[in-house]
C-alpha atoms as one frame of an Amber mdcrd trajectory, in Angstrom:
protein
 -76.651  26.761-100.334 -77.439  25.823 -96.857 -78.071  22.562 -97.657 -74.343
  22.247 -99.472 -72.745  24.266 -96.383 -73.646  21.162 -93.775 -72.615  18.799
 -96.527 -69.199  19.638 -96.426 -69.193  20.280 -92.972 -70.221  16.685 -92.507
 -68.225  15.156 -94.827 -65.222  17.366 -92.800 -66.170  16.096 -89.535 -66.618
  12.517 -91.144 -63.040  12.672 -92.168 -61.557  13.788 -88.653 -63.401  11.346
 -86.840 -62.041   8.835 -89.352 -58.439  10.402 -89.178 -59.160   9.834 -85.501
 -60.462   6.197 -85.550 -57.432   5.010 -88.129 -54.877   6.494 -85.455 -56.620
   4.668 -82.284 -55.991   1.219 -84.012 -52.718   2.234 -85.108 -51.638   3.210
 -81.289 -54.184   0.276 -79.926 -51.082  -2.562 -80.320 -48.633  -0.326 -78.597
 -50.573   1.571 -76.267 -49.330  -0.055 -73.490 -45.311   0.500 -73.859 -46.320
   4.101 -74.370 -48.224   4.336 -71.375 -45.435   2.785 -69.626 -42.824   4.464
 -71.398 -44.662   7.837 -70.050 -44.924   6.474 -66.540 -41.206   5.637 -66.386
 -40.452   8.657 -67.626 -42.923  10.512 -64.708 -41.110   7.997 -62.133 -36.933
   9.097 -63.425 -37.734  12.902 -63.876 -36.320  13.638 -60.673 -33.076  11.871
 -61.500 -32.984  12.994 -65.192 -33.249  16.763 -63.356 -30.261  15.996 -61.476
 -28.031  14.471 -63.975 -29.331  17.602 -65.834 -27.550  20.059 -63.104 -24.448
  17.922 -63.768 -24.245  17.831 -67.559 -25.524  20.165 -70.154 -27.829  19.874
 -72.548 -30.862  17.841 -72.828 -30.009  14.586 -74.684 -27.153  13.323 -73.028
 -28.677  13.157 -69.502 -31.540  11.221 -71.449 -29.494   9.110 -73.046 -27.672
   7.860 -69.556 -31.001   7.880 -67.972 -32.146   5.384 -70.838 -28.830   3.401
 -71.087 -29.196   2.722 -67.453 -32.389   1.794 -68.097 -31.936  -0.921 -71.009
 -28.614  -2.372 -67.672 -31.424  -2.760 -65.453 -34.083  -4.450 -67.061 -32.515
  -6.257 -70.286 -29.544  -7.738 -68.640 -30.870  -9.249 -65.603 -34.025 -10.979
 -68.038 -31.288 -12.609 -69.873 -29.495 -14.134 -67.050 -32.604 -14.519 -64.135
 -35.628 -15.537 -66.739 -33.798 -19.010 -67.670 -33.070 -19.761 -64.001 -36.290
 -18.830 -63.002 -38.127 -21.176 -65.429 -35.424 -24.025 -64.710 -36.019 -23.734
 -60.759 -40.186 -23.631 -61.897 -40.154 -26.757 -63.605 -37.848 -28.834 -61.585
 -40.114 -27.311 -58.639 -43.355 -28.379 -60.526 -41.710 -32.213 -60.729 -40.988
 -32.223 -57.401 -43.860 -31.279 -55.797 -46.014 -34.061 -58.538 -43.907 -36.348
 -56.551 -45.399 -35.127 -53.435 -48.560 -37.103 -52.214 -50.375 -34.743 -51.488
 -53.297 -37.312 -50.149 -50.106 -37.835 -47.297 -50.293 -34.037 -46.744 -53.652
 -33.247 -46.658 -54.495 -36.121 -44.554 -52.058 -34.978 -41.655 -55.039 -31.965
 -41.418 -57.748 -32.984 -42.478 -59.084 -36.526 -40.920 -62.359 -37.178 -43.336
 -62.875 -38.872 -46.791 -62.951 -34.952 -48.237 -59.280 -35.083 -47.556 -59.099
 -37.037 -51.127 -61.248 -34.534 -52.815 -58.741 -31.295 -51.762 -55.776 -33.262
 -52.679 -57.021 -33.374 -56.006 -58.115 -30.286 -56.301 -54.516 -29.164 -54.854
 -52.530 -31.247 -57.361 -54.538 -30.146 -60.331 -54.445 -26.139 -59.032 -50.766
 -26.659 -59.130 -50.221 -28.020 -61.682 -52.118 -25.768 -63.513 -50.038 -22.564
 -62.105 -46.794 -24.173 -63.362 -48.182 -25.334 -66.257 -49.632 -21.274 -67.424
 -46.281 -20.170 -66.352 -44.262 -22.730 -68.775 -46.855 -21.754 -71.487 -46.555
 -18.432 -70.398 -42.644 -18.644 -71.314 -42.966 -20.576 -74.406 -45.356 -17.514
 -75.516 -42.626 -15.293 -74.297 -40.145 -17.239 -76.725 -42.369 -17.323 -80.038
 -43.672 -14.050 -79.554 -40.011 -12.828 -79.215 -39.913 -10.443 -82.160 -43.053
  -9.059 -81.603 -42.573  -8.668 -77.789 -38.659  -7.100 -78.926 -40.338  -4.392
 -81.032 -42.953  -3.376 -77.878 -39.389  -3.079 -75.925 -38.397  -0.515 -78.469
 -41.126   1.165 -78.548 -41.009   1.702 -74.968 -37.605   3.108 -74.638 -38.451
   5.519 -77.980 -41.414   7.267 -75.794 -39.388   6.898 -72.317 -36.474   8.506
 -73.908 -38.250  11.444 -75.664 -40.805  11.482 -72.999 -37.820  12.556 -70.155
 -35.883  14.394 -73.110 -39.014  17.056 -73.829 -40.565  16.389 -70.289 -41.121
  20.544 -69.989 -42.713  20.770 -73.736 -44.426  18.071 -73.299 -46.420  19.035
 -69.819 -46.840  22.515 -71.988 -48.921  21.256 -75.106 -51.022  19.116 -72.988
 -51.934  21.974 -70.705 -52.602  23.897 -73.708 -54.967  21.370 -75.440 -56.664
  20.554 -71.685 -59.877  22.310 -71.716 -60.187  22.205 -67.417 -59.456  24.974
 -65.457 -55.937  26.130 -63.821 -57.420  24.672 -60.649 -58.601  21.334 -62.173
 -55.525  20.495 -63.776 -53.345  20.856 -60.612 -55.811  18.481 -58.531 -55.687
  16.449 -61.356 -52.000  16.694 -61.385 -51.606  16.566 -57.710 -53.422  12.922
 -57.802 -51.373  11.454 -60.643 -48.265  12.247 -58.786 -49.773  11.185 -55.732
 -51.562   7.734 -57.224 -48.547   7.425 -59.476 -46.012   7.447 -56.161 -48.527
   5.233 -54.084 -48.443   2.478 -56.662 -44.717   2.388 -57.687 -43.622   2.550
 -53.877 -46.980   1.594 -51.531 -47.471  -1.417 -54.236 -44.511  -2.687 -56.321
 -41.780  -1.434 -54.103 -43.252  -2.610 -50.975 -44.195  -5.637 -53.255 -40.485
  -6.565 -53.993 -39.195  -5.707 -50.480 -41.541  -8.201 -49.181 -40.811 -11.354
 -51.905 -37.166 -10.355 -50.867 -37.695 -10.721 -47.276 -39.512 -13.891 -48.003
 -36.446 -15.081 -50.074 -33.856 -14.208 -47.073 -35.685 -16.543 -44.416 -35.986
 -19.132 -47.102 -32.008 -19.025 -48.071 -31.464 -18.690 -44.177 -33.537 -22.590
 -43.370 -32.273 -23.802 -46.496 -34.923 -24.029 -48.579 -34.600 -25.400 -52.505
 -35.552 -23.110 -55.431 -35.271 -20.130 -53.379 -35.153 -18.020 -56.361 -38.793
 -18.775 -58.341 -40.368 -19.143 -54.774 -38.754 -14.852 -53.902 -40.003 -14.458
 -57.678 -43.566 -15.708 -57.416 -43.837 -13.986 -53.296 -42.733 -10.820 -55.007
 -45.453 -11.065 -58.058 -48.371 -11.749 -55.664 -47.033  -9.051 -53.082 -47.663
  -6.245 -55.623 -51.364  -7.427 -56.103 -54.242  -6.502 -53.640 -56.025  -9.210
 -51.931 -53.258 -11.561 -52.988 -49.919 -11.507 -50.469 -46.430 -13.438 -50.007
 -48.506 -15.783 -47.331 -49.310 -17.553 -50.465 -45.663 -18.487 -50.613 -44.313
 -18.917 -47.118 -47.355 -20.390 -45.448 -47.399 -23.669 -47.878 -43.905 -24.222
 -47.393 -43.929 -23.757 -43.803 -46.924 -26.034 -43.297 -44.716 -28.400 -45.941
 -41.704 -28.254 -43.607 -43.784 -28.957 -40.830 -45.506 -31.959 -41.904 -41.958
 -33.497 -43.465 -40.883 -33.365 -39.981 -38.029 -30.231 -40.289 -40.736 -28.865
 -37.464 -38.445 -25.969 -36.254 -38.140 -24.840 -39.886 -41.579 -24.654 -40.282
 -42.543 -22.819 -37.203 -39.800 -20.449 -37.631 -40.899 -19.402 -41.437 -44.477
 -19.193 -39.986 -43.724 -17.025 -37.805 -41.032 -15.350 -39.418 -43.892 -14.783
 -42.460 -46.299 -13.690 -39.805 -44.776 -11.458 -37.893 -42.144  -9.823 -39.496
 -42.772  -9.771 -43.277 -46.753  -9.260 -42.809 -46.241  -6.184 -41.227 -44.687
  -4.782 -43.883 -47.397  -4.917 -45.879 -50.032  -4.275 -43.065 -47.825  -1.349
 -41.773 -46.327   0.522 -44.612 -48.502   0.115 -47.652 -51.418   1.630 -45.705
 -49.148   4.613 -44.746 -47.817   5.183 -47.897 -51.130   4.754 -49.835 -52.576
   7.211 -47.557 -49.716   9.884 -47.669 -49.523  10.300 -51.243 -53.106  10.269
 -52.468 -56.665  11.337 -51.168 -57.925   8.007 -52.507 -59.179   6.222 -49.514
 -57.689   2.330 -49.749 -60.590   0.547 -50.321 -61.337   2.423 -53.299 -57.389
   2.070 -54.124 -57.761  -1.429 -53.892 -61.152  -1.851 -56.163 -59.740   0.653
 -58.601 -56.338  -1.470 -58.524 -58.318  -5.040 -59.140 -60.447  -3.423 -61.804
 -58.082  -1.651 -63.647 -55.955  -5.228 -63.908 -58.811  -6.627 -65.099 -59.636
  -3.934 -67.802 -56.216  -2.106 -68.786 -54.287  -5.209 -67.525 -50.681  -4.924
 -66.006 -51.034  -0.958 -67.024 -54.130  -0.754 -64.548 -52.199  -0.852 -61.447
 -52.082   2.989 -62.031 -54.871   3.237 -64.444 -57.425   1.791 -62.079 -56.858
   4.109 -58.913 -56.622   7.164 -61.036 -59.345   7.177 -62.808 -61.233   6.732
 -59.422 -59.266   9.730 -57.950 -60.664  11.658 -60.848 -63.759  10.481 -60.856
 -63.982  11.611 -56.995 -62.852  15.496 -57.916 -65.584  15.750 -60.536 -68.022
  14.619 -57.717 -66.498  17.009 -54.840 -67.165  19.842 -57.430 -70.439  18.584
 -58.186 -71.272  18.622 -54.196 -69.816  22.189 -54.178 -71.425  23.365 -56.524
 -68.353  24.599 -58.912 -69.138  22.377 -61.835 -68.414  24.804 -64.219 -65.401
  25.643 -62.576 -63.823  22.132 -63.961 -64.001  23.887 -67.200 -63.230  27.844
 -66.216 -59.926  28.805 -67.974
């Protein structure tokens, strides 16, 4: 009878874990417009609570907040992409008619001169070249990447709609303590506002600032160079120097010297201290994360949860480091203490 008793149990618990296993690679193609469609919907709560004040009920102050939403990213991809990849390629042809040999050579006096001209050409023609491909990707996988969009606004709109309910049944199926959830909580809001304004909003206010001094001296394809200092702004390690430093050097050595100096100092002085300055602050402000670990958490998490890792990364560090100040204080059990 016994026997019989953990039969069926098994063959219950062998269903639920295969219930479970189905639903992970149902959710595992579109896991990432959820977790962005949640995040987005973490980031406009404040807003959708305002509207709220303004206009009753609960699905028309969604509804704005995801109509405004759809204005701000769909309509600008439709007119900026194309420009973008126009201004990329006819920047890729001019700079193949660059000799770079020329270039290098003005720095370098030695027969290795040859060998990192090469090695230049090739790396850049390799970065234009992935972000062509990149497009053409973007173009086939149209449909596919159309249907992600979708699925994006469907959680960011019910996400923000049922915000309340929502932060309800999770806290009900969380098996942590009153205490654990609201340091848990407490560093998602705090990682969560660290990243969207210490990394991507910093991020874009620099590629900006880079764009302004190069539309002030002049400078051709202003628009994909802003574009790419903004891209590499928003990742650690990587800044805009890796925008206005080659073209300043390029002024320099194509004899518009002032130019050059200017946006080298311009780049040094003013829009590096942005990032030196503020994203420290900010970072520091809004989570208990020290930055190093920020910044390791933010590189891994790119590499393992991809663009979704900028938040991923740091905060599952930040947890990681509350499970080991309980450990040190001895309150283990406490994580799990209703």
């Amino acid at each position: 009878m016994a026997d019989q008793v953990d039969i069926k149990k098994g063959i219950v618990g062998a269903i639920i874990l295969g219930i479970f296993v189905l639903a992970f690679f149902i959710l595992r193609p579109i896991i990432i417009p959820i977790i962005f469609g949640l995040l987005f919907a973490y980031i406009f709560s404040p807003l959708y609570r305002k509207i709220k004040t303004k206009v009753k009920g609960k699905n028309i102050p969604a509804l704005l907040l995801l109509l405004g939403l759809i204005v701000i990213i769909a309509i600008p991809m439709f007119y900026i992409v194309p420009i973008l990849v126009n201004q990329a390629f006819d920047t890729y042809v001019l700079i193949q008619n660059v000799n770079m040999n020329e270039i290098v050579g003005g720095f370098i006096q030695s027969d290795i001169s040859s060998t990192i001209a090469i090695n230049l050409d090739n790396l850049i023609g390799q970065i234009f070249s992935g972000f062509l491909n990149q497009f053409k990707n973007m173009l086939i996988n149209l449909p596919s990447m159309l249907l992600l969009f979708a699925v994006f606004l469907f959680t960011f709109y019910f996400a923000i709609r049922d915000s309340d309910d929502l932060r309800e049944y999770i806290s009900t199926l969380s098996p942590f303590s009153d205490s654990t959830e609201k340091k848990f909580l407490k560093e998602f809001r705090g990682i969560t506002n660290a990243i969207v304004f210490g990394q991507v909003f910093i991020g874009i206010i620099q590629g900006l600032a880079v764009g302004v001094g190069l539309f002030f001296l002049g400078v051709p394809k202003t628009l994909i160079l802003t574009f790419i200092a903004s891209i590499v702004s928003m990742i650690p390690v990587l800044g805009s120097w890796i925008v206005w430093m080659p073209v300043g050097l390029f002024l320099i050595f194509t004899g518009q010297t002032f130019d050059g100096i200017f946006l080298l100092l311009y780049g040094a002085l003013f829009v590096s201290t942005i990032d030196n300055l503020i994203r420290p602050y900010i970072l520091s402000k809004q989570s208990n994360l020290p930055i190093a670990l920020s910044v390791i958490g933010t590189i891994g998490g790119l590499y393992f949860f991809g663009i979704a890792g900028l938040v991923l990364g740091p905060l599952v560090l930040a947890y990681v480091l509350i499970i080991i100040e309980f450990y040190q204080q001895g309150k283990l059990k406490d994580l799990f203490n209703k």
